[in-house]
C-alpha positions in Angstrom: -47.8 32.2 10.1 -50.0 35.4 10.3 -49.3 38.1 12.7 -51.6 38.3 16.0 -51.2 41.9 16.5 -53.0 43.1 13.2 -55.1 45.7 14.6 -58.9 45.4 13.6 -60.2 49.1 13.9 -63.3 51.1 12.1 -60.2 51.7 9.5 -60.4 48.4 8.6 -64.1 48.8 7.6 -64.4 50.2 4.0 -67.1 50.8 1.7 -66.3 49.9 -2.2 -68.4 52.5 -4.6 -70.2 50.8 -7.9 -67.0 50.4 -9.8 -64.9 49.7 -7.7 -67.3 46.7 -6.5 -68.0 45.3 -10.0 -64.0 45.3 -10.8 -63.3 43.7 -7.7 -66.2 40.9 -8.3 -67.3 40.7 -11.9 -68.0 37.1 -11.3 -70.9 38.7 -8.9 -72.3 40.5 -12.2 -71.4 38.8 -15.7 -70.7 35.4 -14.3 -67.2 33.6 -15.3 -64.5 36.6 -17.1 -62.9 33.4 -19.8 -61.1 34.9 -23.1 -64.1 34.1 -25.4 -63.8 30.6 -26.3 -67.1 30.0 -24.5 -70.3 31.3 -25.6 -71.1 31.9 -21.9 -67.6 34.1 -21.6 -68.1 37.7 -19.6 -67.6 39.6 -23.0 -70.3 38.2 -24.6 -72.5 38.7 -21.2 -71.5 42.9 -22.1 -73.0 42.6 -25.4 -76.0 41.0 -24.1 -76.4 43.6 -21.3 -76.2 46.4 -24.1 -78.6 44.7 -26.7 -81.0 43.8 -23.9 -82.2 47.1 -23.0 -82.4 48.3 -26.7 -84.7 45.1 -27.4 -86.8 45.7 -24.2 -87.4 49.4 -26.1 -88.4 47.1 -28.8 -90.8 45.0 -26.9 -92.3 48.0 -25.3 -93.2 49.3 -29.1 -90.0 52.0 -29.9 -87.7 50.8 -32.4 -88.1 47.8 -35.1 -83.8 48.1 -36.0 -81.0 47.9 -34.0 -77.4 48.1 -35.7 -74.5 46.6 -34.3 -71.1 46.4 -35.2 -68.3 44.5 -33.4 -64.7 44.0 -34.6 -61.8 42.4 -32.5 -62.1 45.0 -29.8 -65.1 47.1 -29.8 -68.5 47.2 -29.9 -71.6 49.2 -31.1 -75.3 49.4 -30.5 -77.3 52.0 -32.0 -81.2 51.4 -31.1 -83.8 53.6 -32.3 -86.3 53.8 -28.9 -87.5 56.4 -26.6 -83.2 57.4 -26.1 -82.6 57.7 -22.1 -83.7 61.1 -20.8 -80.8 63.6 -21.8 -80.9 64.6 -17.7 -80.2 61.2 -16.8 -77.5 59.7 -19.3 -75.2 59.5 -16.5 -76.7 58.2 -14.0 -78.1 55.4 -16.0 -75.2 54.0 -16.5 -72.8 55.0 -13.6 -75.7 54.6 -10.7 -76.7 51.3 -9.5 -80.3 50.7 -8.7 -81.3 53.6 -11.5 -82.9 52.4 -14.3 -86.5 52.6 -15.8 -87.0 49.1 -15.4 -88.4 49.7 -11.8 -91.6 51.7 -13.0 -93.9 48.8 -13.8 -95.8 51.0 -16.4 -92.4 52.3 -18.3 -91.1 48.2 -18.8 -93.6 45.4 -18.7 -91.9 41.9 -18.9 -88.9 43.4 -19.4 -85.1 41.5 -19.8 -83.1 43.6 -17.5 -84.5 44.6 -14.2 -82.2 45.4 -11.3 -80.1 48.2 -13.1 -77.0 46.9 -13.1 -76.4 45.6 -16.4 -74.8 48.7 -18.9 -73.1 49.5 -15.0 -71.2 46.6 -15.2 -71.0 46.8 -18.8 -69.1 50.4 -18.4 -66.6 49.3 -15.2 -65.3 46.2 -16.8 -64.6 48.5 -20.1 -61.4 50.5 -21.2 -63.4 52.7 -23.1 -67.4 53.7 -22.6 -69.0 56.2 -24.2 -72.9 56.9 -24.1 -74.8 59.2 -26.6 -78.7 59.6 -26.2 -80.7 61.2 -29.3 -84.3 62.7 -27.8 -86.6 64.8 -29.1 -84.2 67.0 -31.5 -81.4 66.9 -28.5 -78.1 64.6 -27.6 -76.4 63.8 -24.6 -72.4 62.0 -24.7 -70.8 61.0 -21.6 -67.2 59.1 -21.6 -65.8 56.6 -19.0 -62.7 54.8 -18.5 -63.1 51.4 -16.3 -66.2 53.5 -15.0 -64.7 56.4 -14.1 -66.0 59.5 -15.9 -63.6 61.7 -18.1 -66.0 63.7 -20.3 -69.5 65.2 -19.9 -70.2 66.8 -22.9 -73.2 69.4 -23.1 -76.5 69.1 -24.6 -76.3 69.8 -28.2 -78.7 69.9 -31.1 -79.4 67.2 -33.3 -81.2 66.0 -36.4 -80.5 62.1 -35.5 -83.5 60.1 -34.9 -84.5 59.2 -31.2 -82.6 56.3 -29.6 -79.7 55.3 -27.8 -76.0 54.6 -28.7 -73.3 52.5 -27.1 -70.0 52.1 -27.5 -67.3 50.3 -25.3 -64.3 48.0 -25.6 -63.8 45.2 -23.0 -60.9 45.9 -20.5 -58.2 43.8 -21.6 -56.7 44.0 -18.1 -59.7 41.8 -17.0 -60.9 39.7 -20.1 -57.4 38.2 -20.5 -56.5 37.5 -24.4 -60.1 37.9 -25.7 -61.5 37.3 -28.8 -65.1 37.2 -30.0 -65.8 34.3 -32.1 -68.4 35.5 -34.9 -70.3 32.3 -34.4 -71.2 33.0 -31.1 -72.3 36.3 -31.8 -74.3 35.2 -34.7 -76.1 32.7 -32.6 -76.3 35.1 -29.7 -78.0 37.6 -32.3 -80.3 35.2 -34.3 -81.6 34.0 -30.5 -82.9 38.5 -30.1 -84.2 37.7 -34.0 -86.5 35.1 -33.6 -87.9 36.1 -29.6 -88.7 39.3 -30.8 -91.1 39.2 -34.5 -91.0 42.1 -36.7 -87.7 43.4 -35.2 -84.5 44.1 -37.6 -81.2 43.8 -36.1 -78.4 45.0 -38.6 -75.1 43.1 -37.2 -71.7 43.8 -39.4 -74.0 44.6 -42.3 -76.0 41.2 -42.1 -79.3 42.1 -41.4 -81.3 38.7 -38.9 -85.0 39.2 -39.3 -87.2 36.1 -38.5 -91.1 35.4 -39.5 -91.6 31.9 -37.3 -90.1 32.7 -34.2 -89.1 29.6 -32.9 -90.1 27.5 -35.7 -87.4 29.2 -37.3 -84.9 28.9 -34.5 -85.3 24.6 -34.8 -84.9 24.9 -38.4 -81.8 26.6 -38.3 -80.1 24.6 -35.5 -80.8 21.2 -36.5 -79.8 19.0 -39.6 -81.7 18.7 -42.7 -83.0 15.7 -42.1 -85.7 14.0 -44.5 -87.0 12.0 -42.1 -87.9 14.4 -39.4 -91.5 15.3 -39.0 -92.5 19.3 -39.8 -91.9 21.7 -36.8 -94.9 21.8 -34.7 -95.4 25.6 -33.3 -97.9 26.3 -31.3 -98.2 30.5 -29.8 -100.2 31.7 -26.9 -100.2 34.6 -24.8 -96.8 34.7 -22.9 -96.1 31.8 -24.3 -94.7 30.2 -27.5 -93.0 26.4 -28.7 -91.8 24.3 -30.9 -91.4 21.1 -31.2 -89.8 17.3 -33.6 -88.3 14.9 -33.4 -84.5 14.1 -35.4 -82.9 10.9 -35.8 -79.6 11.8 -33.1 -79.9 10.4 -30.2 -80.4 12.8 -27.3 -82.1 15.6 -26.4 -81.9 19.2 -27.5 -83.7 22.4 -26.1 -83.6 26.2 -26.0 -85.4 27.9 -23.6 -85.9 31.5 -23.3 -87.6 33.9 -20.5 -88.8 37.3 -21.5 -85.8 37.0 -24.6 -83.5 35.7 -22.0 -81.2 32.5 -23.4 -81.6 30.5 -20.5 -79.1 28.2 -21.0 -78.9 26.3 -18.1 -82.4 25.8 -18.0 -84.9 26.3 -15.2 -88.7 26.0 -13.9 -89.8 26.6 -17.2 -88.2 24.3 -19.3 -88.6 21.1 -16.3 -92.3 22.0 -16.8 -92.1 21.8 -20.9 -90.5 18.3 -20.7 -93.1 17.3 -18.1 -96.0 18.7 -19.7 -94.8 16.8 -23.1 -94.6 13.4 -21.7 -98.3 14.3 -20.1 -99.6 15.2 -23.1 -98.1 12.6 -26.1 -99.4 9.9 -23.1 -102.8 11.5 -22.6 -103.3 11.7 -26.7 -102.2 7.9 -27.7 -103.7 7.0 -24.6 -101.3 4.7 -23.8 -97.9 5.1 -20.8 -94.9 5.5 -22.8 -91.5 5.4 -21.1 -90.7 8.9 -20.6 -87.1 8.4 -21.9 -88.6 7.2 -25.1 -91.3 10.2 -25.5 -88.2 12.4 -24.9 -85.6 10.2 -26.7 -84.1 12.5 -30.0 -86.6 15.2 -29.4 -85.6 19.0 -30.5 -87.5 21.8 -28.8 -87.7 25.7 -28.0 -89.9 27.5 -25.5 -90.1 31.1 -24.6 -92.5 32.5 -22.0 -93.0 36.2 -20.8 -93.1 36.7 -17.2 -93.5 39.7 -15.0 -90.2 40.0 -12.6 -88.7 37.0 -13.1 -86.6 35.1 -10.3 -82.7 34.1 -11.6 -80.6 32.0 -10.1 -77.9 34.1 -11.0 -77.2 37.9 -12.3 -76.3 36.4 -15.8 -79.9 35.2 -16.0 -78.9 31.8 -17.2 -81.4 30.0 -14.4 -85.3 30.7 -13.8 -86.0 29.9 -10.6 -89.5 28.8 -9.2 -92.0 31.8 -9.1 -95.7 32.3 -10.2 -96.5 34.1 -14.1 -97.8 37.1 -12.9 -98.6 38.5 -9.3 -101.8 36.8 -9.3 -101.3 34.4 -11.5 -101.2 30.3 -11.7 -97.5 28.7 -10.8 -95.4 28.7 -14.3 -95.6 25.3 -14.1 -99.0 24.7 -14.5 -99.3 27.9 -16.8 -96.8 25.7 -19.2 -98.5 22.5 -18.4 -102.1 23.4 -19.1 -100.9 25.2 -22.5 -99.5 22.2 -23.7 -101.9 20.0 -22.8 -104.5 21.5 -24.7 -102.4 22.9 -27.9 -100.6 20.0 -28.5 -103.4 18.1 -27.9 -105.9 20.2 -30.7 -102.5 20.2 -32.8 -102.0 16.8 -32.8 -106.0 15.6 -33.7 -105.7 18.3 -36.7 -102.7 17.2 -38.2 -103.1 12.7 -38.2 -99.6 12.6 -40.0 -97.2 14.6 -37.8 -99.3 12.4 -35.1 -98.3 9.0 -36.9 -94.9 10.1 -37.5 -94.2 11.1 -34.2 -95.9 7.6 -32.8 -93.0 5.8 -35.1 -90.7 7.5 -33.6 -91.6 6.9 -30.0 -92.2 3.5 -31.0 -88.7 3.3 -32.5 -87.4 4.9 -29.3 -88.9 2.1 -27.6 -87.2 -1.0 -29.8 -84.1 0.0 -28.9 -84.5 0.9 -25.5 -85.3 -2.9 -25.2 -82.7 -4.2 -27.1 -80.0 -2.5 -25.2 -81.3 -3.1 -21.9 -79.6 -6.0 -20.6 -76.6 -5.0 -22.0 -77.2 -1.8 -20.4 -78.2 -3.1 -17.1 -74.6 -5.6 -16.7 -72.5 -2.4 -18.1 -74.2 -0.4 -15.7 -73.2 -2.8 -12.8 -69.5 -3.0 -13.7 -69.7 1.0 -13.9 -70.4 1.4 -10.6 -67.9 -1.3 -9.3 -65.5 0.5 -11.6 -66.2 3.7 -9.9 -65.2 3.1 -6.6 -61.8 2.8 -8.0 -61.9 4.3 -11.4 -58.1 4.0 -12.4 -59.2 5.9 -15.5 -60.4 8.7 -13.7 -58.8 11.3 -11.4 -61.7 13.5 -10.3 -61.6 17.3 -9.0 -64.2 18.2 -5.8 -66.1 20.5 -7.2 -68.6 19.7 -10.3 -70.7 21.4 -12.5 -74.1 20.3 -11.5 -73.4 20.8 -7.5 -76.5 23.5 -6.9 -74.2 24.0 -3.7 -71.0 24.7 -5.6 -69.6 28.3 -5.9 -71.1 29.5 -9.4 -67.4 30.6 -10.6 -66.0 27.6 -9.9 -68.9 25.3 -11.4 -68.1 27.3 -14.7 -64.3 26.8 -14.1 -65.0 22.8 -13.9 -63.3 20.7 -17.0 -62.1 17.3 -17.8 -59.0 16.7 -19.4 -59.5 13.4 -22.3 -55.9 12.0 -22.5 -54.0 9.2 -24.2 -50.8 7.5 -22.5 -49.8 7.4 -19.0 -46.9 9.8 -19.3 -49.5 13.0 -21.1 -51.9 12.0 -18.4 -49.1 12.1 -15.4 -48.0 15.7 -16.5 -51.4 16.7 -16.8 -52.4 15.1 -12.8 -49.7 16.4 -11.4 -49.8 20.2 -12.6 -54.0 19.9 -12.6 -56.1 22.2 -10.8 -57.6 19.6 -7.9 -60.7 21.9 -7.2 -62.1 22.0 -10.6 -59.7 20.1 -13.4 -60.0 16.2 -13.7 -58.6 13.7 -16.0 -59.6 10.4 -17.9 -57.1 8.2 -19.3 -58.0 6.6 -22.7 -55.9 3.2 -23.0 -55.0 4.1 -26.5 -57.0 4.5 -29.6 -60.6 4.3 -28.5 -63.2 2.1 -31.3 -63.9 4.0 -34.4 -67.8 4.0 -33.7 -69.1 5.6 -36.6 -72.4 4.0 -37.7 -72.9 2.0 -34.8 -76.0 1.7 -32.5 -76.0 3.9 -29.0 -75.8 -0.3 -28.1 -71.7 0.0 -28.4 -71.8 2.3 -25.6 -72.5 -0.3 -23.3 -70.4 -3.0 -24.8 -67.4 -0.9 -25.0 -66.1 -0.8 -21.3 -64.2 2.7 -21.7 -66.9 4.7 -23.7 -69.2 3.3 -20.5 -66.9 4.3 -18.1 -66.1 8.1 -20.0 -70.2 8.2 -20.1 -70.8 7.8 -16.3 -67.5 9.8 -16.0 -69.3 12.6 -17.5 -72.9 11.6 -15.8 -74.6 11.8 -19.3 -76.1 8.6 -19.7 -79.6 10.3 -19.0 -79.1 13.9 -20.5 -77.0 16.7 -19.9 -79.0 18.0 -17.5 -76.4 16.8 -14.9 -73.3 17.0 -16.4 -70.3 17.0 -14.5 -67.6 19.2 -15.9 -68.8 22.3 -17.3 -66.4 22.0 -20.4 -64.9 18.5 -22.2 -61.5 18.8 -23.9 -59.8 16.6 -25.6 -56.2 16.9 -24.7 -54.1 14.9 -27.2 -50.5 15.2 -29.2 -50.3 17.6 -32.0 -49.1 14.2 -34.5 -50.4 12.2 -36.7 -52.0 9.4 -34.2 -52.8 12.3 -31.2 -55.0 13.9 -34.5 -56.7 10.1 -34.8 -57.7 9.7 -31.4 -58.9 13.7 -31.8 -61.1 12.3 -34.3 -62.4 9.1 -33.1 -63.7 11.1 -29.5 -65.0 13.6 -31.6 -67.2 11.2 -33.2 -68.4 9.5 -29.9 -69.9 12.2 -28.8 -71.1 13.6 -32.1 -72.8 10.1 -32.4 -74.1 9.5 -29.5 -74.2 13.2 -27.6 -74.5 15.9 -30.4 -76.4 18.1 -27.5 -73.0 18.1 -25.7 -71.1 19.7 -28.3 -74.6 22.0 -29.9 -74.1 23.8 -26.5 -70.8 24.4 -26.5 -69.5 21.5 -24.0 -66.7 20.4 -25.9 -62.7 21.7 -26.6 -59.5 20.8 -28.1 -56.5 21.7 -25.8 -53.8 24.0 -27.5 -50.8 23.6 -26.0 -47.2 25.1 -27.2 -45.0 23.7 -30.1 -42.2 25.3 -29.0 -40.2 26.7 -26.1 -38.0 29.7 -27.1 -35.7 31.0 -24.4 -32.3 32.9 -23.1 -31.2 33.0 -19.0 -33.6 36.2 -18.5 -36.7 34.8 -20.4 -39.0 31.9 -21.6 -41.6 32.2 -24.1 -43.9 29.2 -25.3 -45.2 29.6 -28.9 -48.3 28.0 -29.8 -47.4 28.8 -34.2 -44.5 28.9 -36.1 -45.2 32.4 -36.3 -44.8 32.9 -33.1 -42.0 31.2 -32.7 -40.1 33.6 -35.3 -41.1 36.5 -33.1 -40.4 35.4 -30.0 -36.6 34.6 -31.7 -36.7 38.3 -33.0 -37.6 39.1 -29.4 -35.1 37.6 -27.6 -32.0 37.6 -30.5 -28.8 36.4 -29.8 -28.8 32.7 -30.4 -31.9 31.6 -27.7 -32.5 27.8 -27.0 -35.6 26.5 -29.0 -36.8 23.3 -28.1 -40.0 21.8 -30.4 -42.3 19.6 -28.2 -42.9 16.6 -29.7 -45.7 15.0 -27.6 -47.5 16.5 -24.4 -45.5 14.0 -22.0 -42.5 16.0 -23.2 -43.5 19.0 -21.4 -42.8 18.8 -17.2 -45.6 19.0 -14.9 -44.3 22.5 -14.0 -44.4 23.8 -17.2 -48.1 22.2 -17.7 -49.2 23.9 -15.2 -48.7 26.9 -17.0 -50.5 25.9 -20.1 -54.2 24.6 -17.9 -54.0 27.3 -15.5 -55.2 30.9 -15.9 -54.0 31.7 -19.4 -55.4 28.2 -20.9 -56.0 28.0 -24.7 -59.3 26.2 -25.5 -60.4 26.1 -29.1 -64.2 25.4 -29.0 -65.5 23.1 -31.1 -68.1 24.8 -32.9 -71.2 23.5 -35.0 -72.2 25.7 -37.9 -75.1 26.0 -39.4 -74.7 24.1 -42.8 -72.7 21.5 -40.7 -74.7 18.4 -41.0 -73.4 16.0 -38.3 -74.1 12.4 -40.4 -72.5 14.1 -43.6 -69.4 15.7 -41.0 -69.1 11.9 -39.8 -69.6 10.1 -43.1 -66.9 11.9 -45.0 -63.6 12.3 -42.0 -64.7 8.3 -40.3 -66.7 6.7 -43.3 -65.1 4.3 -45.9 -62.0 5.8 -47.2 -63.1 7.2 -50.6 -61.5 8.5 -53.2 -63.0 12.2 -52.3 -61.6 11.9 -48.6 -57.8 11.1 -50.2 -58.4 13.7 -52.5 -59.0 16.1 -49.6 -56.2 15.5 -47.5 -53.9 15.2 -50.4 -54.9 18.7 -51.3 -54.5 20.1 -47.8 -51.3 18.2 -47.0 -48.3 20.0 -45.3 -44.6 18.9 -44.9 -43.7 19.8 -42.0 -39.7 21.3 -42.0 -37.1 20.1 -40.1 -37.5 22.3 -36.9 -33.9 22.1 -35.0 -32.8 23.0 -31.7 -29.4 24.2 -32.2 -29.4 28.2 -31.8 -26.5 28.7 -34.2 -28.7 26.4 -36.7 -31.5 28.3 -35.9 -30.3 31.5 -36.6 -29.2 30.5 -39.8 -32.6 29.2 -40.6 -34.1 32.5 -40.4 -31.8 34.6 -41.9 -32.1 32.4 -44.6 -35.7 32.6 -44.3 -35.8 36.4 -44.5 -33.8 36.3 -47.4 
């Protein structure tokens, strides 16, 4: 019960200064904090922040290389632009609301432009340091967490101009982080091919592009022999590209002024439009939409002056014009498209007949699934009302209502058995967690039609579960994971979801959507302590931790492990390992060899790889034994 005589005076007024603001609400700044196993995770929001003011130098016309280097902890960008004025290092950094990108004729389109980026950048950082080479001269300033603990004087230098910045996420905030080289890589391919002619040097890899975005598709999706070439059309403030594969689905990336936009926007609403428009307009005939669109893969980038976000992460334009003056971006995209693609398409007859059989491909099996489609739809939604397979949270990912943190925070657990899925209910997060009970081993559905997904009642009920059936556009539950047993079948069903949605949504896992749940093997503990161990490694260090005979208990399946103790493992230090689509990852090859017929190269593989597991036991004394024995 609060107390009624809390006294509300002007002490109780306080004002918070930049650091202490950003510490107190980072969400407000770099989005969701997460450990890294997201590509959207706060530390890889810092290294954005950093690179993006070295490539708006770039774009601007200072500097063609930028070098970074990043290891576990710590990260470097050295640019070689204009280097911040030597009298105003500090502020730059430390001051929010001072920046250059305010002067109009200093930054024109520019990435960053409200001059709190490298702010928050250097408050959510154990370690900051600036240097600034310019003109002969160089500049160093240190922070801790924002705080300033060295000025250094201006010095002479022979280093080139430019700007260098080094900083190492605040443990304290970014809980267990790791960067995953992956994401980085794509993060820093995506600066590569916005920006031609620049160099960025990144762990001694050097990502240069020629294409643009021609080169971006070509890298992110399969060789596929069938797919018609890359159409890539460039204007001014404007630039696409544009096939069609043979997944099912759709695939974009979408970029504003070299911003990712990842969760879409104006811009990329107005480049599906305008497609549709346009393929209907040249073949003079009114294709479905959904069939136009059906498998397509497509990039658009557009330069804009001050750009509207949704958010401070930049991850949403909103609805603005192109310039002051200027037509709506909508339009600007639509009547770009409508003529390029139009002039493209009359030049070039084959990529026009290719793409036809395509849409006319689209269109064949639209029909042939439709009455199926239309009856599984109908028990779907009679299903829903009381969807025993589903316990939902309250708030969902594509709520434009919803708190932004929590949206990020929303995930559905993918279980198998009544007792993994109790634990997991009852110790679940009811805001943002929800869980769907598989029956037991779903269909194997490798090489099957998207047809199956209508006939099979569950992978119906999982698909409007997930609210996918059109796109991702409005998914639910900002990340998927698949939450089953750490054996032999738990690893099966693992497999046959993976496939699902590699089948049938590969743009669900491309972005990043989907995880595995890690949960502990073991529980190692005295009467003072308890420490779960996700290795056998670390089981043998929490036992040379703790010493003297502790209890070890191996969990054998997840409905082992009480609700209590779940909710230790899906709250705030959850372990999500992403799964993760690489570049020479072809997805029909990836399915073929793991859920194809079992060939004599797939035994060969798992015999190669296959581990015995030992005898884990429980008894301490036994234990001990074990690893002395061990050490010996």
């Amino acid at each position: 019960m609060a107390e009624k005589n809390v006294q509300y005076t002007e002490d109780s007024i306080r004002s918070l200064d930049w650091k202490e603001h950003i510490r107190l609400r980072p969400g407000m700044y770099i989005g969701k904090l997460g450990d890294g196993s997201a590509q959207d995770d706060g530390i890889y929001v810092l290294v954005k922040e950093v690179l993006d003011n070295s490539i708006d130098e770039h774009m601007m016309g200072y500097g063609r290389t930028i070098e970074v280097k990043i290891s576990e902890h710590k990260v470097e960008v050295r640019d070689y632009g204009r280097g911040i004025p030597l009298g105003k290092v500090i502020d730059c950094v430390s001051k929010i609301n001072t920046g250059g990108k305010y002067d109009s004729g200093a930054f024109q389109k520019s990435v960053g432009l409200n001059g709190v980026g490298t702010k928050a950048v250097n408050a959510l950082s154990e370690n900051f340091k600036v240097q600034s080479y310019r003109d002969g001269q160089t500049k160093v300033a240190v922070f801790e967490k924002g705080e300033l603990i060295e000025d250094r004087p201006i010095t002479s230098t022979s280093e080139r101009n430019g700007t260098k910045i080094v900083f190492s996420p605040d443990s304290s905030v970014f809980k267990n982080y790791h960067f995953i080289p992956e994401y980085l890589e794509n993060q820093i391919w995506n600066y590569a091919f916005l920006n031609a002619g620049l160099t960025v040097n990144y762990n001694g890899k050097k990502f240069f592009s020629d294409k643009g975005l021609h080169d971006l598709l070509d890298r992110r999706l399969d060789d596929d022999s069938e797919r018609y070439p890359i159409i890539h059309l460039k204007g001014e403030d404007i630039e696409m590209a544009l096939t069609h594969t043979n997944q099912y689905g759709e695939e974009y990336y979408s970029f504003v002024n070299g911003q990712y936009t990842t969760q879409g926007g104006t811009h990329l609403a107005a480049f599906r439009e305008a497609l549709v428009r346009a393929i209907r307009e040249f073949y003079k005939k009114d294709y479905d939409a959904s069939d136009i669109r059906q498998s397509i893969a497509g990039a658009i980038a557009v330069r804009v002056q001050e750009p509207v976000f949704e958010s401070q992460t930049k991850t949403k334009l909103g609805s603005h014009s192109v310039g002051p003056d200027g037509p709506t971006l909508r339009t600007f995209v639509n009547d770009f498209i409508k003529t390029e693609l139009d002039n493209y398409l009359h030049k070039n007859p084959d990529t026009a007949n290719a793409m036809l059989k395509r849409i006319l491909q689209s269109e064949r099996e639209r029909k042939e699934i439709s009455g199926i489609k239309k009856l599984a739809n109908e028990r779907a939604k009679k299903a829903n009302l009381h969807n025993k397979k589903l316990r939902d949270c309250r708030v969902h990912y594509d709520d434009p209502k919803a708190n932004e943190e929590a949206k990020n925070n929303t995930m559905l657990f993918i279980t198998e058995g009544d007792s993994a899925s109790g634990s997991i209910t009852k110790s679940r997060d009811v805001q943002t967690q929800a869980v769907f009970s598989l029956r037991g081993k779903p269909l194997n559905c490798f090489g099957m039609t998207k047809k199956v997904v209508y006939e099979n009642e569950e992978f119906n009920l999982l698909q409007h579960a997930l609210n996918i059936e059109d796109g991702i556009e409005s998914l639910r539950y900002r990340k998927i994971v698949i939450a089953t047993d750490a054996d032999v079948d738990g690893m099966h069903i693992r497999l046959l979801i993976m496939t699902y949605f590699l089948q049938f949504f590969p743009d669900l896992v491309k972005n990043g959507h989907l995880y595995i749940l890690d949960t502990p093997l073991f529980r190692v503990r005295n009467k003072k302590e308890t420490i779960y161990c996700y290795s056998d490694e670390e089981r043998r260090n929490a036992i040379a931790k703790l010493g003297n005979k502790p209890e070890i208990t191996r969990f054998k399946g997840l409905g082992e492990i009480s609700p209590d103790e779940f909710g230790g493992f899906i709250g705030e230090d959850i372990r999500l390992e992403p799964i993760i689509l690489k570049k020479d990852t072809k997805i029909a090859d990836l399915l073929s060899f793991f859920m194809g017929k079992n060939t004599p190269h797939r035994q060969n593989f798992i015999i190669d790889r296959l581990k015995v597991e030992k005898d884990i036991v429980d008894d301490p004394k036994k234990a001990k034994d074990k690893e002395e024995t061990e050490a010996a």
